[in-house]
C-alpha positions as CSV (number, residue, x, y, z in Angstrom):
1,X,110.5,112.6,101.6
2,X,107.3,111.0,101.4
3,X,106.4,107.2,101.8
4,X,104.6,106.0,98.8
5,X,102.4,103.2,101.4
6,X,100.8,106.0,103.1
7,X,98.9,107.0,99.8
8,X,96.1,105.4,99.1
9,X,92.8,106.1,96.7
10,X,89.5,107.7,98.2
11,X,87.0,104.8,98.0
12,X,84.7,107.8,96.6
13,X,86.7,109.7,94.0
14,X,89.3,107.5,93.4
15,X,91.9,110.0,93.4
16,X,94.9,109.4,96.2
17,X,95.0,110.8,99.4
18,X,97.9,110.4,102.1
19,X,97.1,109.2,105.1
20,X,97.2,112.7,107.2
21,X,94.6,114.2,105.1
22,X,92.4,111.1,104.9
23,X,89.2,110.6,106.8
24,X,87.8,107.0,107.7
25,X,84.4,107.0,108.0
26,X,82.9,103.8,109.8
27,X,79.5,102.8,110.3
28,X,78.7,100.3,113.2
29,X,76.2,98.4,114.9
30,X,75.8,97.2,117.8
31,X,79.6,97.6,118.4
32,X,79.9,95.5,115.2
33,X,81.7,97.0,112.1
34,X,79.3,97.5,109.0
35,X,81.0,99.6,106.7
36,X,84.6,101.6,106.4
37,X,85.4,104.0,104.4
38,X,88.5,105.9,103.4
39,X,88.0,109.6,102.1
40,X,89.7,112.2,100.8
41,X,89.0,116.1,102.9
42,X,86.2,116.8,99.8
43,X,84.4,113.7,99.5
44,X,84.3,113.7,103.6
45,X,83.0,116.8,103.5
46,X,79.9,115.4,100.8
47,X,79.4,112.6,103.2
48,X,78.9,114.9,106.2
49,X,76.5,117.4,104.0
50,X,74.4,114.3,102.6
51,X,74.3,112.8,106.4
52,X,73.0,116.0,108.0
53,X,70.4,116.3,105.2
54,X,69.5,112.8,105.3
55,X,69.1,112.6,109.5
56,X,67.4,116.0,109.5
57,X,63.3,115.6,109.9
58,X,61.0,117.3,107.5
59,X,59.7,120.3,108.2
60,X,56.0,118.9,107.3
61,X,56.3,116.3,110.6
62,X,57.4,119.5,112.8
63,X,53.0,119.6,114.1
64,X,53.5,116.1,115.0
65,X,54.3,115.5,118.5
66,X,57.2,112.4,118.0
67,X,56.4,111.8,121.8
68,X,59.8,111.9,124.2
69,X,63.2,110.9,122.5
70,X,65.1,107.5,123.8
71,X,68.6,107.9,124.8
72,X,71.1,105.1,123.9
73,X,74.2,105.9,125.8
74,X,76.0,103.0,123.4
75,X,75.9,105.2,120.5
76,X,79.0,106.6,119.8
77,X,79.9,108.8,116.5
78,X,83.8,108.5,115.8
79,X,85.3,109.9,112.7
80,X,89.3,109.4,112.1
């Protein structure tokens, strides 16, 4: 039997989603929180399609030399 609490809506689609199939995707700062969001398996899987396009480069800056890259060890990427 399944517990009615562990449904809630995708703050996307707005349709419900139980909590084992949900993904929270959480944007932070600095170690502080920014943004939280609870998504269903399809909308997560938009959100990870629009991200890669949006952090990919465009292919007209590829003969610029962007000089060396900085690594920030603090960045972490966690998705529930």
């Amino acid at each position: 039997m399944s517990d009615d609490a562990d449904i809630e809506p995708c703050n996307w689609c707005g349709e419900p989603v139980a909590d084992p199939l949900s993904r929270t995707v959480r944007v932070t700062v600095d170690r502080s929180e920014i943004d939280s969001q609870r998504l269903c398996p399809e909308c997560f899987a938009d959100w990870i399609d629009r991200y890669e396009t949006e952090m990919r480069s465009d292919d007209a800056d590829e003969s610029a030399d962007p000089g060396p890259t900085p690594v920030d060890d603090d960045t972490d990427i966690i998705v529930d």
